[in-house]
N, C-alpha and C positions, 0 to 999 in steps of 0.2 A: 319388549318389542312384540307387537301382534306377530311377526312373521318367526319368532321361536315358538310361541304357543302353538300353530297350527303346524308349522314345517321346519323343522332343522336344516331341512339343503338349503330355502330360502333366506334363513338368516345368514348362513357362511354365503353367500353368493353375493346377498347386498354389504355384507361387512368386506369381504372382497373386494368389492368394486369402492365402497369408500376408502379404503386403503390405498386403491393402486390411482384411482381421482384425486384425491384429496390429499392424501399424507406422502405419496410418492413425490409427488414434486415439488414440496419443499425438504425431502430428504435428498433428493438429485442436487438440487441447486446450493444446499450445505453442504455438500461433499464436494462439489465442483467449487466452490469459492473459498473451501478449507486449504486450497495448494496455493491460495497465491496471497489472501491475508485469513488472521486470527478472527473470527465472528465475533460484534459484540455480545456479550452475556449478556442475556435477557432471563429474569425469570418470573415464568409463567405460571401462572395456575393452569390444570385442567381445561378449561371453558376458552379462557386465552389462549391457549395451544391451538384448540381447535377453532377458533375462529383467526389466528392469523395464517395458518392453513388453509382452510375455506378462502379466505380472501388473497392468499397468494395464488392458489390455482383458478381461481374463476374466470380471472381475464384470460388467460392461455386454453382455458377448456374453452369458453366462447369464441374464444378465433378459432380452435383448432373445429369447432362444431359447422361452422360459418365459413371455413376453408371446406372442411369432406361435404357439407351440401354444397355449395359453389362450385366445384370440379366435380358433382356428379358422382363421386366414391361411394359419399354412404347411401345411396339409395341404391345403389347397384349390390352392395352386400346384402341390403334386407331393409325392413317396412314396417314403419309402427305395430303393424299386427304381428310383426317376429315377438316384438316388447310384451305385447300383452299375453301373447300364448304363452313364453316361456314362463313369465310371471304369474300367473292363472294357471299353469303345472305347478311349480313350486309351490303356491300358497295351498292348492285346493290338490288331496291325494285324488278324488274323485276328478276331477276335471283332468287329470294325468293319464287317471286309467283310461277316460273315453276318448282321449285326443293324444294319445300316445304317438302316432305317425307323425299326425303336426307339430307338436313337441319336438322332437329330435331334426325336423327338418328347421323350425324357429332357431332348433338349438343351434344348430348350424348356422347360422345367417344370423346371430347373436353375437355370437363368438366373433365373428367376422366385423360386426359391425363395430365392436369394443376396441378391437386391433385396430381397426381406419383410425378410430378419434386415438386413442392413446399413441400411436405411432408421432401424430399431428402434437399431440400432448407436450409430450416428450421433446420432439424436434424443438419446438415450441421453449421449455422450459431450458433446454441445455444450450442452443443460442443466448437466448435472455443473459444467463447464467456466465456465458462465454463473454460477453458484451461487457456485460456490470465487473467481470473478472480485467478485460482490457481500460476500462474507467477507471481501478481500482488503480490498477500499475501504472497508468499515464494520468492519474487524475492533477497532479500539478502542470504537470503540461498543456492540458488541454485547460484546465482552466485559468492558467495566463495567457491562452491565446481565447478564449471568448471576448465579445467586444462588449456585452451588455452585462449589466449586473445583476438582472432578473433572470439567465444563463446562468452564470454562477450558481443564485438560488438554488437553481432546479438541478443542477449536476449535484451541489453539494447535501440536497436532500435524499436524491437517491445513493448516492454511492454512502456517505458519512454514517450512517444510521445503519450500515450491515458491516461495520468494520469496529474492532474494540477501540476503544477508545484510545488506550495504549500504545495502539499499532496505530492510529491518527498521528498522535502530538511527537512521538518517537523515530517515525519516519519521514522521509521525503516528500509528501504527499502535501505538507501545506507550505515544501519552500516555495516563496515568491521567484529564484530566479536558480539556474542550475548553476551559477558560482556559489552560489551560497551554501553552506555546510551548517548541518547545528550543532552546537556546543551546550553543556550543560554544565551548570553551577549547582553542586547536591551536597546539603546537608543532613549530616547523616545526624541520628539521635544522642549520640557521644559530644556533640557540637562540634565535628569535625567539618569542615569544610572542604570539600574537591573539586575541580574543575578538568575538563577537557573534550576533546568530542567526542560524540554517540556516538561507535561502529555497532551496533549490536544491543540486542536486546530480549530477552527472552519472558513469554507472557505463562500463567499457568491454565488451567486446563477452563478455568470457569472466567477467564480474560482478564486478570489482576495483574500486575504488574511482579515478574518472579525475580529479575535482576537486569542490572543494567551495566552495560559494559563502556567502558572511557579508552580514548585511544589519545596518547600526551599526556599524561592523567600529571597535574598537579596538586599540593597539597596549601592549604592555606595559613600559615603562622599567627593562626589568631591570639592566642595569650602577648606574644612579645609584638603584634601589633596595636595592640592595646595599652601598654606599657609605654612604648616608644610616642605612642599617640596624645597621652599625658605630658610628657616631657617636651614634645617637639610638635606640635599641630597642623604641621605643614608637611609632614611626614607623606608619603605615595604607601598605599597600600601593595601595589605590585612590587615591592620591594620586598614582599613579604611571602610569596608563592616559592616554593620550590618545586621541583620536578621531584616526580617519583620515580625510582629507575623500573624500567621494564616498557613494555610496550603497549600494554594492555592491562586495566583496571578493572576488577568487577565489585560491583556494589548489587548486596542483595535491596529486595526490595522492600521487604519487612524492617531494615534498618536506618529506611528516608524519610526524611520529616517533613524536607522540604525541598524542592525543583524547580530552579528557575532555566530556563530555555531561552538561547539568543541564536540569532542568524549570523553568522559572521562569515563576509566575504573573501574568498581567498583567490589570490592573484594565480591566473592559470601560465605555468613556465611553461607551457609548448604549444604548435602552433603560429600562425604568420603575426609577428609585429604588428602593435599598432602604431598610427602615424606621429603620436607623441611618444614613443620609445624611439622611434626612429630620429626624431628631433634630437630626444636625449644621448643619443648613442652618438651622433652627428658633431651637435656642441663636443662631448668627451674624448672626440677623435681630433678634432679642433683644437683644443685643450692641448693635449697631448704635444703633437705635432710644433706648436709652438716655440720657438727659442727660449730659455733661460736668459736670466741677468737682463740686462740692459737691451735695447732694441738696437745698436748700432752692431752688436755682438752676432756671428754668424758661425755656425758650428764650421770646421772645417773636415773634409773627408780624411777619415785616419789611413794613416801611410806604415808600410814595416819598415825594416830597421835598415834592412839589405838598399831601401832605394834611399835610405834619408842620405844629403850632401851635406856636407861641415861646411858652416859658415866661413866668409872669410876673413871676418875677424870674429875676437874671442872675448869675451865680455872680460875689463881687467878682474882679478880676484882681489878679496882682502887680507 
């Protein structure tokens, strides 16, 4: 860099400020979106780093630039000519020594002016940041209430593309309806077959997939359905799951070969009836109520023993 060969304060001040521009607010908004999903792994070269940096903050610095002139802030802190003195001290030791007064007064009105835009910056980044964090955790919701599918598009290009992949297909985020639960069918590398629903999940540190937790967890009797399948063709494979006892399954994830993923709806027990249970409940009381045996037959009201009168005759005996 020209500004180490002439001045060392000027290189730490412009390396500063592309730090706290540049590199700060895509480390705010990784930190803010790391509490609520896993980031996708991306990796980057060098060069790429720093250009998806540059290009996450430039639109936030251009509004935040474009908000402190429009309210009048930054020209109130200081004035192009703050920019060029402070930087004309820094490069040039001479132009310091003979403008040292204007220097420290630029300095001041520098400093100030850094504060307006980054304050702006920041607000700026950690909103965004807030936002794309609330998309993230209602992102199935809102997008089964969009009416257009070019909507759709444009939610699931922003939000999908900063979430692991793993945390996508694992969670909630692409059920179509909120009865729906996913279940997953995983074959582990032993050709063991398992089945039950995802509660849980855990990613590692670079977004891979580290284990995968089953809640009902089944096991699947593949040899003696095989066998059986031979002999009898018409055999049901569900005949052939057992239950694993316990309540909770973990399957690492270095031991899956292969993952299949289904929605499966489940009937919610509470809450107001709907008007076809109410039928059903209706007909079964119906049902109930009904006399036994023959139709001419009418239950009579039971009586104890204190009120019953003896006939008066007595049926002959044999």
């Amino acid at each position: 860099m020209i500004f180490a060969k002439q001045s060392p304060s000027a290189c730490i001040v412009v390396s500063t400020l592309i730090a706290v521009y540049l590199f700060g607010p895509d480390l705010i908004s990784r930190w803010i979106q790391g509490f609520v999903v896993p980031r996708k792994n991306l990796v980057l070269s060098r060069g790429e780093e720093v250009t998806h940096a540059i290009l996450w903050a430039a639109i936030p610095l251009a509004v935040a630039v474009v908000w402190a002139v429009w309210t009048g802030k930054l020209a109130q802190c200081g004035s192009v000519s703050d920019l060029q003195t402070v930087f004309s001290g820094l490069y040039s030791e001479k132009f310091f020594q003979e403008h040292r007064v204007e220097f420290f007064q630029s300095l001041h009105s520098f400093f100030w002016m850094n504060v307006c835009l980054l304050l702006r910056l920041y607000c700026l980044v950690v909103g965004f940041s807030l936002l794309l964090n609330v998309l993230i955790r209602r992102y199935s919701t809102i997008r089964n209430k969009l009416p257009a599918p070019w909507m759709k598009t444009v939610l699931a290009t922003i939000v999908l593309p900063r979430a692991s992949e793993w945390h996508v297909l694992l969670s909630d985020m692409l059920l179509p309806s909120k009865d729906l639960t996913l279940s997953a069918d995983v074959l582990t590398k032993g050709g063991v077959l398992y089945q039950g629903r995802v509660q849980e999940k855990m990613l590692s540190a670079d977004g891979s997939l580290h284990s995968i937790t089953l809640s009902n967890p089944r096991r699947f009797l593949r040899e003696q359905f095989q066998k059986e399948k031979e002999t009898a063709p018409t055999v049901k494979s569900e005949d052939f799951w057992r239950d694993i006892p316990g309540n909770l399954f973990i399957l690492m994830g270095s031991d899956i070969t292969n993952l299949n993923l289904r929605y499966v709806r489940e009937k919610v027990l509470f809450g107001p009836p709907s008007p076809e249970e109410i039928e059903v409940l209706r007909r079964l009381l119906t049902r109930l109520t009904e006399p036994a045996g023959p139709a001419s037959y009418r239950p009579q009201p039971t009586t104890y023993a204190s009120n019953v009168e003896a006939p008066d005759e007595l049926p002959p005996t044999s």
